[in-house]
N, CA, C and O of each residue as an XYZ file, in Angstrom:
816
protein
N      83.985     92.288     98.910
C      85.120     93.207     98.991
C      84.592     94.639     98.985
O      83.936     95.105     98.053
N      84.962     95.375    100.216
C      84.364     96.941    100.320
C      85.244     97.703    100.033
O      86.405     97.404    100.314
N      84.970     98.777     99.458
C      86.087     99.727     98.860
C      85.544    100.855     99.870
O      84.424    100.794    100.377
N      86.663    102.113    100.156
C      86.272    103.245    100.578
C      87.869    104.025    100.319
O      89.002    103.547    100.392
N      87.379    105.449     99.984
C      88.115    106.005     99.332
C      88.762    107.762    100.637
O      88.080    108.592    101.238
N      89.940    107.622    100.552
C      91.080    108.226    101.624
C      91.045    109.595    100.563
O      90.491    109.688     99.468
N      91.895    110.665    101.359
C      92.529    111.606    100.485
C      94.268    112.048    101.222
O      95.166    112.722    100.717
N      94.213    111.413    102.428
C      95.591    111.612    102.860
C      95.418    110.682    104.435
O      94.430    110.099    104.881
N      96.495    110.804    104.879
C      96.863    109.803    106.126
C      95.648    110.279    107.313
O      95.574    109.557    108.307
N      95.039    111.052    107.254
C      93.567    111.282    108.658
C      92.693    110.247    108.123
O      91.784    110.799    108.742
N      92.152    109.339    107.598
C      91.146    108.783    107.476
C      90.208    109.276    108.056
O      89.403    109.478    107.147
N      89.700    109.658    109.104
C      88.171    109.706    109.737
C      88.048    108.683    110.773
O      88.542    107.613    110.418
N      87.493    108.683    112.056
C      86.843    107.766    112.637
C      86.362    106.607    111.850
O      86.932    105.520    111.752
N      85.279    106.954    111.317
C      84.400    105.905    110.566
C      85.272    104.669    109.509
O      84.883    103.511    109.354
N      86.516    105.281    108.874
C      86.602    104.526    108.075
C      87.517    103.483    108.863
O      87.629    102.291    108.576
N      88.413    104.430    110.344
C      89.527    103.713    110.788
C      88.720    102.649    111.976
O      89.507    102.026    112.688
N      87.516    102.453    112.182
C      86.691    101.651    113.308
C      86.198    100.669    111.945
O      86.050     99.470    112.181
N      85.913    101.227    110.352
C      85.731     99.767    109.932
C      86.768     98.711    109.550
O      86.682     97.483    109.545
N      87.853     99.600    109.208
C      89.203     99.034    109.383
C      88.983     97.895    110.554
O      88.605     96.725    110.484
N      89.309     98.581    111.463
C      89.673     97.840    113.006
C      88.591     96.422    112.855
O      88.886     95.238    112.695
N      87.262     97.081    112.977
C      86.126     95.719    112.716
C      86.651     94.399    111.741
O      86.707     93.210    112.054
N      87.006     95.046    110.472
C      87.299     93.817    109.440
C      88.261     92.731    110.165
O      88.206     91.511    110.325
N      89.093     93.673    110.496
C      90.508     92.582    111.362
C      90.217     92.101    112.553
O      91.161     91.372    112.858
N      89.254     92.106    113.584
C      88.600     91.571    114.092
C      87.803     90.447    113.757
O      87.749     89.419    114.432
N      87.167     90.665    112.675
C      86.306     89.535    112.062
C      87.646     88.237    111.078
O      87.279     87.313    110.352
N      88.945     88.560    111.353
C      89.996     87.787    110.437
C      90.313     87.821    109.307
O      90.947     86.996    108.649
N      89.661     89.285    108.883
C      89.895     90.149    107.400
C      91.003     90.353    106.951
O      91.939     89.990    107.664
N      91.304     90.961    105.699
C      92.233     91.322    105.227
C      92.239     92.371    104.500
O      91.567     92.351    103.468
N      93.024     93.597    104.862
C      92.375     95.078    104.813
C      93.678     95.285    103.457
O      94.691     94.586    103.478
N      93.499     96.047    102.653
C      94.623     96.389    101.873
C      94.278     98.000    101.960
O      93.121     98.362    101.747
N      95.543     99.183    102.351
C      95.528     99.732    102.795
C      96.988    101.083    102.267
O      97.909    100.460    101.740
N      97.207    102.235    102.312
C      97.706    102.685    102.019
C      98.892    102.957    102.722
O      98.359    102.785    103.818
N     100.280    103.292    103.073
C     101.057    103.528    104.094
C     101.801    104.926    103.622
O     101.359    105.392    102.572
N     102.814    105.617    104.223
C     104.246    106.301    103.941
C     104.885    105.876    102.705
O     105.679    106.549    102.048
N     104.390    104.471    102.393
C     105.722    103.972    101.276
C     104.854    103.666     99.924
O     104.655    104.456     99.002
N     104.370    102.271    100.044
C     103.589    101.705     99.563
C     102.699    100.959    100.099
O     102.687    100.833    101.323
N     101.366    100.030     98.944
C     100.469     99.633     99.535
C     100.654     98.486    100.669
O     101.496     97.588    100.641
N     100.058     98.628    101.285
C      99.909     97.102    102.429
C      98.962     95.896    102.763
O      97.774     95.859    102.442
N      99.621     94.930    103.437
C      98.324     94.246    103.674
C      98.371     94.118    105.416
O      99.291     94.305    106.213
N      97.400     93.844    105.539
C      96.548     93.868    107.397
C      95.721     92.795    107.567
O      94.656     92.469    107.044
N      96.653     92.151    108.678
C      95.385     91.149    109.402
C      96.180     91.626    110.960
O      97.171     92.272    111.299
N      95.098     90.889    111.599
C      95.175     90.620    113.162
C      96.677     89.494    112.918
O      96.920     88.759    111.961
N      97.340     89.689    113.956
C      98.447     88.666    114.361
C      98.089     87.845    115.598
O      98.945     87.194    116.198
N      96.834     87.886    115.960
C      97.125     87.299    116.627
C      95.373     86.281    116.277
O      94.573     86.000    117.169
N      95.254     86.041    115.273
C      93.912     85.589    113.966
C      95.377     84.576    112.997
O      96.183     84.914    112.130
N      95.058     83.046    113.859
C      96.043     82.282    112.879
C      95.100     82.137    111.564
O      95.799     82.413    110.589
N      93.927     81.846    111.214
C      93.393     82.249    109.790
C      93.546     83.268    109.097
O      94.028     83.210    107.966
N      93.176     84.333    109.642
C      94.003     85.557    108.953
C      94.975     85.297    108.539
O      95.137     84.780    107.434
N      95.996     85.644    109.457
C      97.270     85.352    109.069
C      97.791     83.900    107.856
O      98.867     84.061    107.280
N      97.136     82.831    107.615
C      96.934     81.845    106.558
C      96.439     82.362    105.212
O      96.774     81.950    104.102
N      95.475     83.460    105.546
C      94.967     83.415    104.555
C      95.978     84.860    103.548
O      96.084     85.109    102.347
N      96.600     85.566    104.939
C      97.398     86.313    104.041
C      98.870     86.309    103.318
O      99.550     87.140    102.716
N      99.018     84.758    103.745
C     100.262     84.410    102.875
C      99.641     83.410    101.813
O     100.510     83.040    101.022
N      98.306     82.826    101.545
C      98.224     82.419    100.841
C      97.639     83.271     99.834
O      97.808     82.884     98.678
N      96.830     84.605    100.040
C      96.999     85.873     99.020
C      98.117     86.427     98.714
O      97.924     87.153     97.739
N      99.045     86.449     99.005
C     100.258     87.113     98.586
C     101.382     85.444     97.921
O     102.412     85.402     97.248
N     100.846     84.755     98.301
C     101.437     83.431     97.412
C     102.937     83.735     97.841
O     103.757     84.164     97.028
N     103.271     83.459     99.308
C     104.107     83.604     99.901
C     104.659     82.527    100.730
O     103.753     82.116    101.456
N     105.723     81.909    100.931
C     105.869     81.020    101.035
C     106.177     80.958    102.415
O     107.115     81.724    102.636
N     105.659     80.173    103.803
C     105.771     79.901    105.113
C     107.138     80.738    105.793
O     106.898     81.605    106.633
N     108.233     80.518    105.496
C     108.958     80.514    106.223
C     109.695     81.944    106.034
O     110.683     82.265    106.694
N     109.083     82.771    105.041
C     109.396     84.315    104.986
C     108.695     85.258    106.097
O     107.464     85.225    106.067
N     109.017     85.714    106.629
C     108.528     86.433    107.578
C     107.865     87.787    107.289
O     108.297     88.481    106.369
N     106.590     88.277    108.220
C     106.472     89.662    108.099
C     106.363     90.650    109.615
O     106.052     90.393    110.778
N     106.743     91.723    108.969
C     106.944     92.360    110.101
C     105.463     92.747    110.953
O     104.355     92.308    110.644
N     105.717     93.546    111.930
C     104.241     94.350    113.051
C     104.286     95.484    112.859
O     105.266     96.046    112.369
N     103.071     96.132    113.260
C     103.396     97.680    113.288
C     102.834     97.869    114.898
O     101.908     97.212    115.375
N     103.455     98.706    115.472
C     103.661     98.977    116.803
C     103.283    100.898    117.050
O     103.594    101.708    116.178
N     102.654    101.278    118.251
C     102.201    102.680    117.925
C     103.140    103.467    118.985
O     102.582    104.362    119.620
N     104.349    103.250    119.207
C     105.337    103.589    119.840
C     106.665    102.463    120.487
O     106.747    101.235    120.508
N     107.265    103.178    120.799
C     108.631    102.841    121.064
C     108.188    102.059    122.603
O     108.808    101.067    122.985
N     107.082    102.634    123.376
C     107.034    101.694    124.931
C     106.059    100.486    124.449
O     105.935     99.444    125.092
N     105.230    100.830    122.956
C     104.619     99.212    122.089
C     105.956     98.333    121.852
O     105.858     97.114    121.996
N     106.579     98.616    121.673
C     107.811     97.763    120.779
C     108.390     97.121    121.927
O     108.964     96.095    121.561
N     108.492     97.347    123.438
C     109.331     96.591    124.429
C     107.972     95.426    124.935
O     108.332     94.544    125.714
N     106.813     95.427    124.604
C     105.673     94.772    124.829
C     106.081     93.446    123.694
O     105.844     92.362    124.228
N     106.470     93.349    122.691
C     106.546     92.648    121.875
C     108.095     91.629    121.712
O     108.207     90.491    121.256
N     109.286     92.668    122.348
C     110.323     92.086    121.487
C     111.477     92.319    122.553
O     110.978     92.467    123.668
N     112.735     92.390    122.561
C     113.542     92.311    123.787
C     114.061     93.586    123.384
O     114.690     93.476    122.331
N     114.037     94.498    123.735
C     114.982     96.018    123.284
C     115.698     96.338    123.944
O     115.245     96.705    125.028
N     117.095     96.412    123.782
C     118.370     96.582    123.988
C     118.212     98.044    124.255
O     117.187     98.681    124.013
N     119.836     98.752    125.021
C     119.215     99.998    124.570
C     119.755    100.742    123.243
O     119.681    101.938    122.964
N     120.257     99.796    122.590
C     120.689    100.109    121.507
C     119.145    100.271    120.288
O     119.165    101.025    119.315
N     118.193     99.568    120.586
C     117.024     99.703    120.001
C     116.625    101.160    120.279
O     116.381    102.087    119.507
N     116.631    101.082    121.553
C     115.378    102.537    121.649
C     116.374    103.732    121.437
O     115.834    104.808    121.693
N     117.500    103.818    121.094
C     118.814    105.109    120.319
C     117.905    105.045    119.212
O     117.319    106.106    118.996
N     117.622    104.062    118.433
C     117.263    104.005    116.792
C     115.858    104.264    117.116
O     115.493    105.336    116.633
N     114.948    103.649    117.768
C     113.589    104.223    117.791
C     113.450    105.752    118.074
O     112.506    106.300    117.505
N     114.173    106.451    118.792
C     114.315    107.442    119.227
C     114.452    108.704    117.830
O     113.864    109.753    117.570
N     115.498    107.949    117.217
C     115.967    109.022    116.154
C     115.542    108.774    114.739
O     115.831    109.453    113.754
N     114.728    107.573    114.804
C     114.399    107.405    113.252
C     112.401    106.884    113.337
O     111.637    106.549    112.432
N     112.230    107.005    114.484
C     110.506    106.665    114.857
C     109.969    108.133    114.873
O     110.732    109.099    114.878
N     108.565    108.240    114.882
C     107.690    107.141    113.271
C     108.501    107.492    112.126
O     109.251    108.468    112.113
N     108.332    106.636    111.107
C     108.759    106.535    110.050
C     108.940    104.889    109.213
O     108.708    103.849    109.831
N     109.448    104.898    107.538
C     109.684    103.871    107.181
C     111.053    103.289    107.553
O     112.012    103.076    106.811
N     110.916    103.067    108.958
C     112.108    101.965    109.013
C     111.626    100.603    109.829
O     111.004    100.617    110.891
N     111.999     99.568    109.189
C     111.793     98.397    110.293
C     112.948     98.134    111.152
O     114.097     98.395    110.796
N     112.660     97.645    112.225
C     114.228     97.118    113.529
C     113.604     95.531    113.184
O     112.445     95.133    113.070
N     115.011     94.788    113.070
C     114.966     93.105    113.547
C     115.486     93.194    115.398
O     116.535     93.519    115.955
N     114.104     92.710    115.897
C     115.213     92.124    117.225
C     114.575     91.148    117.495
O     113.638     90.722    116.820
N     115.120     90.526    118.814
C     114.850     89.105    119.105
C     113.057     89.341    119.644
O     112.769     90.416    120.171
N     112.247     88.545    119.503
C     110.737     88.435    120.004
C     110.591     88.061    121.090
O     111.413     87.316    121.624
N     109.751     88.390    121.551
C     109.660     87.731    123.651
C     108.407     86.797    123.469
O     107.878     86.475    122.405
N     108.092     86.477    124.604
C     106.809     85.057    124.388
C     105.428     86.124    124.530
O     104.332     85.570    124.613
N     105.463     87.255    124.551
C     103.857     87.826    124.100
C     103.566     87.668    122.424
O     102.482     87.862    121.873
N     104.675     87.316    121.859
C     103.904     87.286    120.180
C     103.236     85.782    120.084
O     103.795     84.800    120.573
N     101.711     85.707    119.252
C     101.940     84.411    119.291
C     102.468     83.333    118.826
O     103.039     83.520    117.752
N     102.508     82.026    119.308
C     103.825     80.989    118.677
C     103.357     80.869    117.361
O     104.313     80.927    116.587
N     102.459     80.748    116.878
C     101.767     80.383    115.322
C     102.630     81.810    114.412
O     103.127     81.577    113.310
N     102.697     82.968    114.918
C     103.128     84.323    114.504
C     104.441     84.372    113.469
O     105.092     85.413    113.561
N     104.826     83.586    112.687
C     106.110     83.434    112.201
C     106.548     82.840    112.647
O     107.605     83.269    113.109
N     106.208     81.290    112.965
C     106.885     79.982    114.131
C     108.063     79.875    113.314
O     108.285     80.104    112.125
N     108.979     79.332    114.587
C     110.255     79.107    114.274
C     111.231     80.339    113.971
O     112.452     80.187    113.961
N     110.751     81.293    113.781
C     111.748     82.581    113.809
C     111.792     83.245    114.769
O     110.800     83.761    115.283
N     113.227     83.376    115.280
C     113.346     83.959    116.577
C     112.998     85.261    117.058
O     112.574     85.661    118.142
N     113.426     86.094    115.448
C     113.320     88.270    115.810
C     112.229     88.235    114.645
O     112.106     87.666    113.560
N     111.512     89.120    115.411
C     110.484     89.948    114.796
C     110.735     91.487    113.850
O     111.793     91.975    114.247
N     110.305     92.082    113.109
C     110.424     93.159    112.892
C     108.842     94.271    113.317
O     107.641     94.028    113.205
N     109.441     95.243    113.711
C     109.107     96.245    114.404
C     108.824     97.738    113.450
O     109.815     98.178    112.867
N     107.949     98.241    113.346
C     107.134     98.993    112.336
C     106.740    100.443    113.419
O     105.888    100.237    114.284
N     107.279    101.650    113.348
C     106.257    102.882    113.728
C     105.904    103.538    112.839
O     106.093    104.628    113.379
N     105.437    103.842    111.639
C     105.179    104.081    110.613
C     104.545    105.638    110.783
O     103.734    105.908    111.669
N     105.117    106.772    109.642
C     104.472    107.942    109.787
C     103.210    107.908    109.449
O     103.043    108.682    108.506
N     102.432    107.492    109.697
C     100.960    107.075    109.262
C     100.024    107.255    110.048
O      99.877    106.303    110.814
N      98.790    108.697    110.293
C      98.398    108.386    111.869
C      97.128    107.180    112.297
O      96.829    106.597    113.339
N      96.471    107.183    110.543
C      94.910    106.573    110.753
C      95.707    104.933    110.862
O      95.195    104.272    111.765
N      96.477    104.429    110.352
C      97.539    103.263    110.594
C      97.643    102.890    111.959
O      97.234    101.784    112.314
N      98.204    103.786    112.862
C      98.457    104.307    113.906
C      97.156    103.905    114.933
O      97.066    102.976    115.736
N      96.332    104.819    114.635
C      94.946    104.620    115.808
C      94.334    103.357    115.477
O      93.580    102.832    116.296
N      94.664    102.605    113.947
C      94.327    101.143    114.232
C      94.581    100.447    115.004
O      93.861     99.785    115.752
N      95.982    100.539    114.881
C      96.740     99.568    115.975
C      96.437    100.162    117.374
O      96.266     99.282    118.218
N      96.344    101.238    117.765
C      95.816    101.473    119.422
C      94.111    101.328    119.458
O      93.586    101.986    120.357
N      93.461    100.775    118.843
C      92.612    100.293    118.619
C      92.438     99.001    118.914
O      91.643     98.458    119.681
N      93.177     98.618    118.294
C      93.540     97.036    118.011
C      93.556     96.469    119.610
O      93.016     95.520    120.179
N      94.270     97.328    119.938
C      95.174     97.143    121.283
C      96.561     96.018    121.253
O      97.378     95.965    122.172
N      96.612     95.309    120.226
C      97.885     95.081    119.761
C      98.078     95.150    118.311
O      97.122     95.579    117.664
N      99.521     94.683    117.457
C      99.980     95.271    116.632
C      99.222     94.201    115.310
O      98.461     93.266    115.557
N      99.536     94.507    114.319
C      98.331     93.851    113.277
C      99.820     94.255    112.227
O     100.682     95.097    112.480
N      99.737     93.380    111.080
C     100.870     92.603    109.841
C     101.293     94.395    109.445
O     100.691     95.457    109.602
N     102.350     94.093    108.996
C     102.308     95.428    107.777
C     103.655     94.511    106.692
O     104.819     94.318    107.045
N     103.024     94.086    105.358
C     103.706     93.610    104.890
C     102.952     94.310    103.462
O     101.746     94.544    103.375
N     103.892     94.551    102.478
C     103.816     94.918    101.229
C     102.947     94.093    100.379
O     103.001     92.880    100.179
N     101.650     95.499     99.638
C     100.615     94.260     98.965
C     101.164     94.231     97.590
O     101.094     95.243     96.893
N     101.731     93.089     97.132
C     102.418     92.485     96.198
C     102.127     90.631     95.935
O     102.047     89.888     96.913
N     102.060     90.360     95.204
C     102.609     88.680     95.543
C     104.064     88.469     95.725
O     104.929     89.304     95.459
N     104.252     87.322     96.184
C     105.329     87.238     96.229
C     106.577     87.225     94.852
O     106.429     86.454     93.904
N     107.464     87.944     94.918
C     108.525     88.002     93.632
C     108.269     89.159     92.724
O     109.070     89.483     91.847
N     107.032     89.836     92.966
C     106.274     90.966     92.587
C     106.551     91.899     92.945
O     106.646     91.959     94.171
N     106.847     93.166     92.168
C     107.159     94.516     92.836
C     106.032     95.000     93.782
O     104.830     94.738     93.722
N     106.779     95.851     94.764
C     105.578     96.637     95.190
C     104.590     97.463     94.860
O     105.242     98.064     94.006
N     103.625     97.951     94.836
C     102.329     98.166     94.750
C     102.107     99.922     94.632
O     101.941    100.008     95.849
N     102.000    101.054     94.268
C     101.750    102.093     94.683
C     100.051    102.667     94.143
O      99.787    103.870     94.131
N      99.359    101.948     93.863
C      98.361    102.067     93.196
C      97.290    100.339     93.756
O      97.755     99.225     93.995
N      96.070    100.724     93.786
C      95.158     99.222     94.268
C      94.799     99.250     92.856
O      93.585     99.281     93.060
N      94.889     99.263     91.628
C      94.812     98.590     90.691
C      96.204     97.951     89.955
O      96.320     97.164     89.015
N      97.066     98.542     90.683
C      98.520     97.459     90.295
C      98.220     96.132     91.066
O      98.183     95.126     90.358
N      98.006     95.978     92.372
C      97.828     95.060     93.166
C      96.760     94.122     92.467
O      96.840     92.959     92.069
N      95.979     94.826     92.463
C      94.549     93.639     91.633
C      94.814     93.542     90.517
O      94.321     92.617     89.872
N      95.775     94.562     89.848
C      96.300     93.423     88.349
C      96.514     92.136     88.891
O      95.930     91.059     88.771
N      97.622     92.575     89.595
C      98.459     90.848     90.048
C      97.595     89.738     90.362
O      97.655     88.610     89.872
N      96.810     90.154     91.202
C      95.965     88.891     91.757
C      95.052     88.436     90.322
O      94.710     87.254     90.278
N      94.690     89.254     89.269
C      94.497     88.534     88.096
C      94.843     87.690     87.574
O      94.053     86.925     87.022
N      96.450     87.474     87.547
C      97.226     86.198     87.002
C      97.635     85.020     87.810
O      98.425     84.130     87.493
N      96.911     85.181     88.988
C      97.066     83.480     89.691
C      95.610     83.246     89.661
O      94.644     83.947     89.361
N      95.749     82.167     90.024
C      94.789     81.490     90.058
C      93.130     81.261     91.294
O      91.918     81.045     91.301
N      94.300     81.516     92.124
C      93.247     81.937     93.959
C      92.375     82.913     93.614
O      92.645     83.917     92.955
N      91.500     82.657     93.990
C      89.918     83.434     94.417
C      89.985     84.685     95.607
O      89.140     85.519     95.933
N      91.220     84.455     96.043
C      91.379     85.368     97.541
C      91.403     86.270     96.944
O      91.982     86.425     95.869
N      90.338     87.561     97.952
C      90.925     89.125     97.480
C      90.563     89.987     98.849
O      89.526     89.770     99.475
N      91.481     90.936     99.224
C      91.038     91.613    100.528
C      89.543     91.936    100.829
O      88.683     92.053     99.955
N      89.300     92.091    102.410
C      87.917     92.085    102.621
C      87.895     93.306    102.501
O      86.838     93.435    101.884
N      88.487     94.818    102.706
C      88.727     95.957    102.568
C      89.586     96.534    101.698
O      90.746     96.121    101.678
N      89.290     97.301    101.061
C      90.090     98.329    100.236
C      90.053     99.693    100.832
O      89.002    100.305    101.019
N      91.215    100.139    101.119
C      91.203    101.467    101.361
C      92.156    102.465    100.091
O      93.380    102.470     99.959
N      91.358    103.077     99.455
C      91.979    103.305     98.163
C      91.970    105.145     98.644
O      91.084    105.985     98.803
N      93.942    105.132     98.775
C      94.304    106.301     99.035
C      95.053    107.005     97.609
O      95.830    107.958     97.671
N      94.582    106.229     96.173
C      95.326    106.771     94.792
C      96.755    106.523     94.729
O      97.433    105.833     95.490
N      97.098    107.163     93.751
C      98.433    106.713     93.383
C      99.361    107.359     94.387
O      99.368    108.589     94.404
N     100.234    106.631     95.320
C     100.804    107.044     96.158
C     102.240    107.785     95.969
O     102.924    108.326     96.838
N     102.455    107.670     94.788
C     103.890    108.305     93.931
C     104.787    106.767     94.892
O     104.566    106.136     95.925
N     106.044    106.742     93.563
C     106.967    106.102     93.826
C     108.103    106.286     94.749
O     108.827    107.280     94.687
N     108.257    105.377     95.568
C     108.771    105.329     96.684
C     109.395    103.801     97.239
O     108.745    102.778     97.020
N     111.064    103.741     98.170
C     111.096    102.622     98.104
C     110.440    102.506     99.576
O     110.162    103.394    100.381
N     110.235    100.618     99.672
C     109.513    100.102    100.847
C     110.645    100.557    102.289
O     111.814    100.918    102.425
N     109.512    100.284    103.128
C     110.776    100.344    104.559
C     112.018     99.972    104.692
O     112.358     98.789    104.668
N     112.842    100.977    104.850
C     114.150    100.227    105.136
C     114.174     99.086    106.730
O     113.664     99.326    107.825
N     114.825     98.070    106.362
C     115.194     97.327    107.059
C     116.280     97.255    107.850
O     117.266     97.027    107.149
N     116.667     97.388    109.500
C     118.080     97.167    110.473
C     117.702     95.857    110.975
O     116.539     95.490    111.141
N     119.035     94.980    111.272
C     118.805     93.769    112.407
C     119.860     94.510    113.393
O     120.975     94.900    113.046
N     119.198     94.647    114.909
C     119.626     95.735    115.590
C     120.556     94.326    116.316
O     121.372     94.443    117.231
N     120.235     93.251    115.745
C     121.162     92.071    116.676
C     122.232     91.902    116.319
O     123.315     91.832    116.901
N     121.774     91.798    114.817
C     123.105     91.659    114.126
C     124.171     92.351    114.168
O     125.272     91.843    114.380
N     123.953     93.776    113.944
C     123.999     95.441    113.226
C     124.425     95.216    112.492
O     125.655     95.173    112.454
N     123.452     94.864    111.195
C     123.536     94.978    109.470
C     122.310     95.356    108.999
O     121.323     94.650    109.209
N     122.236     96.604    108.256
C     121.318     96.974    107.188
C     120.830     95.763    106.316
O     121.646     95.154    105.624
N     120.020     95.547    106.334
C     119.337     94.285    105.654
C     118.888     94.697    104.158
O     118.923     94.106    103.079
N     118.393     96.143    104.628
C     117.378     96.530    103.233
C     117.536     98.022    103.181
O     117.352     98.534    104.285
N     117.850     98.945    102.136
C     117.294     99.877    101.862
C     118.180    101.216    102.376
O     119.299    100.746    102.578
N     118.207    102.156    102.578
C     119.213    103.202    102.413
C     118.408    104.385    104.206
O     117.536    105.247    104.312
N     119.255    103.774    105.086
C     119.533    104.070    106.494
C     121.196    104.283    107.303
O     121.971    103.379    107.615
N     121.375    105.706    107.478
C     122.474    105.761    107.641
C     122.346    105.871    109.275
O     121.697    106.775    109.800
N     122.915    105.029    109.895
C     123.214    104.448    111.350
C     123.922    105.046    112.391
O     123.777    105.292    113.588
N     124.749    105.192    111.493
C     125.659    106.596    112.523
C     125.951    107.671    111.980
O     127.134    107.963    111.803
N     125.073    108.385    111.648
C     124.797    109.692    111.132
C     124.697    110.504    112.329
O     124.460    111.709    112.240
């Protein structure tokens, strides 16, 4: 487990290419965001992706969202109405996630059996040049276990993983300090149109 230490959202080249490398190799990066801490794998790395619901002791059929490095990323992934790109428009980058329906570029292993994906532009830029790095979108799900609050600190997180039992621990640490308290992304299902999560006013 490699640690390397941030002081705000620029990371540097160096740290955001070892980023990128780890998730390449089917790593699991824990990482700082806009909100709180995160976790990162490749989505399209079905081990990764195994191994990061079995670190977060999360149970199959909960879903996590993508992070996407624009609004013309997000029609690559998912079916966007144009009722999507009104909301990408006026609330991108930032902490909000969109639910919409997924198209057949995600892969089937990717949250099988769930039809909509959620969709991530996050004010975050070294976040950001991962994923255009990446050249596609990589997890952004809250580093917590499951039933566990969220995280604003990488020694809250590695408390937690103290009291289970698994050996799993991210292959990267990117330790950006105490991030002050903050809630996680708000959540829209742009299919539904219902606020799922968190305090987003819609027709403002």
């Amino acid at each position: 487990m490699k640690r390397l230490t941030v002081e705000d959202e620029n990371w540097g080249s160096n740290i955001e290419k070892e980023m990128v490398n780890v998730l390449k190799q089917g790593g699991i990066v824990l990482h700082p965001t806009e909100t709180c801490y995160g976790l990162a794998v490749d989505i399209f790395n079905e081990d990764a992706l195994r191994k990061l619901y079995m670190l977060k002791e999360m149970p199959e059929f909960k879903p996590v969202s993508i992070i996407v490095t624009d609004k013309e990323d997000a029609e690559r992934w998912a079916d966007v109405p144009d009722r999507g790109k009104e909301l990408f428009d006026k609330f991108w980058p930032g902490p909000y996630t969109f639910l919409l329906n997924r198209d057949g570029s995600l892969p089937q292993f990717f949250c099988k059996g769930i039809n909509k994906v959620g969709l991530r532009n996050p004010a975050y830029k070294s976040v950001l040049n991962v994923v255009k790095d990446m050249g596609h979108p990589i997890t952004t799900t809250s580093a917590n276990l499951f039933g566990k609050p969220e995280t604003y600190d990488i020694n809250d997180f590695l408390t937690q993983l103290k009291s289970v039992s698994s050996k799993l621990q991210p292959d990267l640490i990117i330790n950006g300090g105490f991030l002050g308290i903050q809630e996680p992304s708000a959540i829209y299902d742009v299919v539904e149109d219902v606020v799922v999560r968190g305090d987003i006013k819609i027709n403002e």
